[in-house]
C-alpha positions in Angstrom: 19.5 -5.1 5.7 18.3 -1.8 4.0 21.2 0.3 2.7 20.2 4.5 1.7 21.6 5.5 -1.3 21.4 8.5 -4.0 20.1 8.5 -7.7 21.3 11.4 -9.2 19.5 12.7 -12.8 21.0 16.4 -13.6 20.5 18.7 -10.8 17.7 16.2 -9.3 18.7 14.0 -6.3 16.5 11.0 -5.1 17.2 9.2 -1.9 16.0 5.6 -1.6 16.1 2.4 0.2 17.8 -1.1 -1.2 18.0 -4.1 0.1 19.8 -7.6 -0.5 19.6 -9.1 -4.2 17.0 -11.8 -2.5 15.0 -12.3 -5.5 13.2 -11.0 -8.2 12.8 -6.1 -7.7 10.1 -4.7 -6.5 9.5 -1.1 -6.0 7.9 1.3 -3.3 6.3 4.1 -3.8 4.9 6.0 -0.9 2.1 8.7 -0.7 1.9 12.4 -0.4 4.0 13.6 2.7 5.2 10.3 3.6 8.6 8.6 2.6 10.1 5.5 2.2 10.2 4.4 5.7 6.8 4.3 5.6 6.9 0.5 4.1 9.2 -0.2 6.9 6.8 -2.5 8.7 6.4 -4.8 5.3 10.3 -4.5 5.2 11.5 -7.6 7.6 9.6 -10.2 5.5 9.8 -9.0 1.9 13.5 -8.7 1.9 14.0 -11.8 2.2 13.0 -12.9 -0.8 12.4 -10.0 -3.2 15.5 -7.5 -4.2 13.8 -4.7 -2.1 14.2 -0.7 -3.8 11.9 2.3 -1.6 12.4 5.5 -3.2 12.0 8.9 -1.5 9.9 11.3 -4.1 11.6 14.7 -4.7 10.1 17.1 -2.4 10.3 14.0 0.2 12.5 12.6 2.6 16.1 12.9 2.3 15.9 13.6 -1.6 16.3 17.4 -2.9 13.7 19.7 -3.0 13.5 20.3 -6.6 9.9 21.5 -7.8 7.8 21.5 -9.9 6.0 18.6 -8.1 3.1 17.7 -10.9 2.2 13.9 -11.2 4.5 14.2 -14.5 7.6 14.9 -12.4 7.2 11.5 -10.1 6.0 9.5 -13.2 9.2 10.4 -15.4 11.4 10.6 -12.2 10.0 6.8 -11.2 10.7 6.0 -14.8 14.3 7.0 -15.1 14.9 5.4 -11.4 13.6 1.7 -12.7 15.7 1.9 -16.3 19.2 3.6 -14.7 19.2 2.2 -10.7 16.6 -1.4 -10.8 17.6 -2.4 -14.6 14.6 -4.8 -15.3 11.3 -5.1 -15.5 9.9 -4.6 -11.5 7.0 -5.4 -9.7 5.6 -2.3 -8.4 4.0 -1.6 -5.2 2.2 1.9 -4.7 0.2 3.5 -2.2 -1.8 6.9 -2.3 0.5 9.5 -5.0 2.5 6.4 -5.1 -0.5 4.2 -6.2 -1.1 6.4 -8.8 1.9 7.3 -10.6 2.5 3.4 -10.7 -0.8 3.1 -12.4 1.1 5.8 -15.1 4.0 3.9 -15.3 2.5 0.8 -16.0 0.4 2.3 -19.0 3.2 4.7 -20.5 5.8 1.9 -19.8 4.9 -1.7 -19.9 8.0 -2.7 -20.1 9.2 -1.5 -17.3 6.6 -3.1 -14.9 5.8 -6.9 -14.1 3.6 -6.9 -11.7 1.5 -3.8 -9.9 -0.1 -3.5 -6.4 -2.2 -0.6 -5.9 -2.7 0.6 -2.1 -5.9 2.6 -1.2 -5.6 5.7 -4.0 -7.8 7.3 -6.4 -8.1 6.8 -10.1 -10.2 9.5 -11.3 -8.9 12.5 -11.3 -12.6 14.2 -10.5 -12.0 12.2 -7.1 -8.8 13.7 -6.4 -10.1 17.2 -6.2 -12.3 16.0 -3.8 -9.9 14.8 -1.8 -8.2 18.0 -1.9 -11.6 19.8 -1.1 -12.9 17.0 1.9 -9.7 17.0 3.5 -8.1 20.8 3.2 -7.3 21.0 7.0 -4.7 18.3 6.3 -3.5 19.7 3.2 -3.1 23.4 4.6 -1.8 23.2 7.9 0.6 20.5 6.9 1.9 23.4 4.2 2.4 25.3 7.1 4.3 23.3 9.0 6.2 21.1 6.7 10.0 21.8 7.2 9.4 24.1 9.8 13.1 24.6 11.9 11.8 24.1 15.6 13.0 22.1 18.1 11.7 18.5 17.8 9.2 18.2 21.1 7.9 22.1 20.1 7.4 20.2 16.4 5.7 17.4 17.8 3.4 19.6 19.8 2.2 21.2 16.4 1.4 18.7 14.6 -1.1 17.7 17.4 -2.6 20.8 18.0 -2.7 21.6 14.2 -7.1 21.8 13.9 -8.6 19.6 11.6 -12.1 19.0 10.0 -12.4 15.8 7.7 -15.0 13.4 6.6 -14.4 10.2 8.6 -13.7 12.0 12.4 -15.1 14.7 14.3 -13.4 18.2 13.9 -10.9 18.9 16.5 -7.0 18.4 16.4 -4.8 15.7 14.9 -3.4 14.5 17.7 -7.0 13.5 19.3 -6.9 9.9 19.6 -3.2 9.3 18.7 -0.4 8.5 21.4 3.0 10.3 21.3 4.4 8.0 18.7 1.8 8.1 16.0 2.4 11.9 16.3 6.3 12.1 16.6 5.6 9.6 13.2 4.0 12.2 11.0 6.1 14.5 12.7 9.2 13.1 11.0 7.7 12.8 7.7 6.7 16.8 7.8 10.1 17.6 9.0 11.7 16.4 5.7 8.8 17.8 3.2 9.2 20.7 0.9 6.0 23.0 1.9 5.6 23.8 -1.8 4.9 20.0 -2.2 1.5 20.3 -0.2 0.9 24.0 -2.3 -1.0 22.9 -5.0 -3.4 20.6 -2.7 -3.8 23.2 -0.1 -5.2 25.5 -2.8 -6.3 22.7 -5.8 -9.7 22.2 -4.7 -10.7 26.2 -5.4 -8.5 26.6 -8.2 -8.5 25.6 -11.3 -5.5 26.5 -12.7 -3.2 25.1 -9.8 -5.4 21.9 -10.1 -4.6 21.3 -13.9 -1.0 22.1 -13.1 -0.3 19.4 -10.6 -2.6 17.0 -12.6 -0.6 17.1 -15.9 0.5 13.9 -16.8 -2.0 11.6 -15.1 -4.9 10.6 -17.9 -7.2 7.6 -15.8 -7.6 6.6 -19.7 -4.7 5.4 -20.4 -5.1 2.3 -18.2 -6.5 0.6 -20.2 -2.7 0.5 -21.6 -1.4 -1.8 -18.8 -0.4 -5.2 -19.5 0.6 -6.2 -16.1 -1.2 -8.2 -13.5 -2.8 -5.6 -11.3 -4.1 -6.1 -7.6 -6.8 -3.4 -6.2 -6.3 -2.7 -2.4 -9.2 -0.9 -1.5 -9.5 0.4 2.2 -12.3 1.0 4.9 -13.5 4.6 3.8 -15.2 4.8 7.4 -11.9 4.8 8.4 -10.2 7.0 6.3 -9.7 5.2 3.3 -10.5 7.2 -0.4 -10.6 4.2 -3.4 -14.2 4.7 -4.1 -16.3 1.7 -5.1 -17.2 3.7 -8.8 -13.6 4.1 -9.1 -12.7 0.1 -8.7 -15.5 -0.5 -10.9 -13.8 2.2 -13.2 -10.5 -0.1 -13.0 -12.2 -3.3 -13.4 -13.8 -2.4 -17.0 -10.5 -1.2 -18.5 -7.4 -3.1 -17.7 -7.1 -6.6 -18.7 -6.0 -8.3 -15.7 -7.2 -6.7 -12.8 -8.0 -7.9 -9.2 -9.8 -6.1 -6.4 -9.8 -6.7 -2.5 -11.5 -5.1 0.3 -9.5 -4.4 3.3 -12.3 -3.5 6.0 -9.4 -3.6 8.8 -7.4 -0.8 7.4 -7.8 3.1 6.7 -6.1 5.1 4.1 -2.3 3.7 5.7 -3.3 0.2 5.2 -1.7 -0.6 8.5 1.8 1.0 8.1 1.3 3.9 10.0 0.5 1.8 13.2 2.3 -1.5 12.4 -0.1 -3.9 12.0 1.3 -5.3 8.6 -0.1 -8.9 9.0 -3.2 -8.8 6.5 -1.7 -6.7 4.4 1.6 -9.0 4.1 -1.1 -11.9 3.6 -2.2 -10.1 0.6 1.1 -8.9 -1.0 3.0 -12.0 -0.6 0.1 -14.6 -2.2 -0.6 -12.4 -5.3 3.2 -11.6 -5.8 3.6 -15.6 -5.9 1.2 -16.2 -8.1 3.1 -14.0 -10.7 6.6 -14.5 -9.1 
């Protein structure tokens, strides 16, 4: 039911996901390193009664590798894809980067958004750096193996040998505790990722220039701009997750009509990397209804 199709801008080429005119658009927008397939799991139910779009950021996926890759680039680029591909005003649904450049989108663009779910990101950009800091392993040796040309089982192997030393698990590999498919997942995703994607957060967390770089054109201010209904979907940070309680509290003072819920179930993924959509579908579907 999901057709992949191209959205060409000058030299630029973004590959997404559409699915049958079942209803009113929504848009997903995945996180760093992922792609579209990543809402693949939420996919069955909600084409069946939403007009379904899942773009693949540049850098990402199947669409060109065309830096730079600042938060300015994916705002602008999500806001030419609603106006020349979608056509109307779209309910949004973001996760991680994705989250976050919806949260822009919304604010520069009101008119362009109806509705905005935010899935497990930051909003302050002080927060982000500390991503970049507490989880460096991740963002380093995914740089060096992101579109490395191996054979796929040699691929696989790398990704869960590559070390790893993050808040939320004990150092070690990360493939410890993850089966062959969770693997050969994230394997996919790094096979089709432009290593100068993952540059600037391999190296953002020390530096100050590269951090301002990929930061320009995200301003946690400027929500107070959006008009939308807006739904916080905050993860279990014991389990990976990175909305910090300062930062919903952050969201909650500024934009008009905001909602929070706590997800204690889920890590940063919110369920899509292991397919486990069932809470999270829950959650989508009633507060898309409500504002339908």
């Amino acid at each position: 039911m999901l057709t992949e199709k191209t959205y060409q801008k000058t030299s630029l080429r973004l590959n997404y996901a559409e699915g049958p005119d079942a209803g009113p658009p929504i848009l997903f927008l995945h996180g760093l390193t992922d792609r579209w397939q990543f809402f693949q799991p939420l996919m069955p139910w909600l084409t069946q009664r939403y007009h379904v779009y899942a773009l693949d950021f540049r850098g990402h996926g199947a669409s060109s590798h065309t830096p730079p890759y600042r938060y300015l680039d994916h705002i602008n680029d999500t806001i030419g894809f609603i106006e020349d591909v979608i056509g109307e005003k779209t309910t949004i649904y973001g996760t991680a980067l994705g989250a976050m450049v919806s949260l822009m989108v919304a604010a520069k663009r009101p008119d362009l958004v109806k509705t905005l779910v935010f899935g497990d990101a930051n909003i302050k950009l002080e927060k982000v750096r500390k991503v970049m800091t507490d989880y460096h392993t991740f963002w380093s040796g995914w740089e060096k193996l992101a579109n490395k040309q191996v054979p796929l089982n040699q691929f696989v192997q790398e990704v869960a040998d590559m070390p790893i030393n993050i808040p939320w698990r004990e150092p070690g590999t990360y493939g410890d505790g993850l089966d062959y498919i969770a693997v050969l997942n994230k394997a996919l995703y790094l096979r089709n990722l432009d290593p100068k994607v993952l540059y600037p957060w391999a190296n953002g967390g020390e530096d100050d220039a590269v951090f301002n770089e990929v930061a320009t054109g995200y301003d946690s201010e400027l929500i107070r701009d959006i008009q939308c209904p807006v739904l916080l979907i905050q993860a279990n940070m014991d389990k990976g997750g990175i909305l910090a309680d300062d930062e919903v509290e952050y969201a909650l003072e500024r934009i008009k009509d905001v909602h929070h819920v706590y997800m204690p179930m889920y890590g940063h993924n919110l369920g899509c990397y292991s397919w486990e959509p069932g809470p999270i579908l829950r959650v989508i579907n009633t507060f898309l209804d409500a504002h339908r």
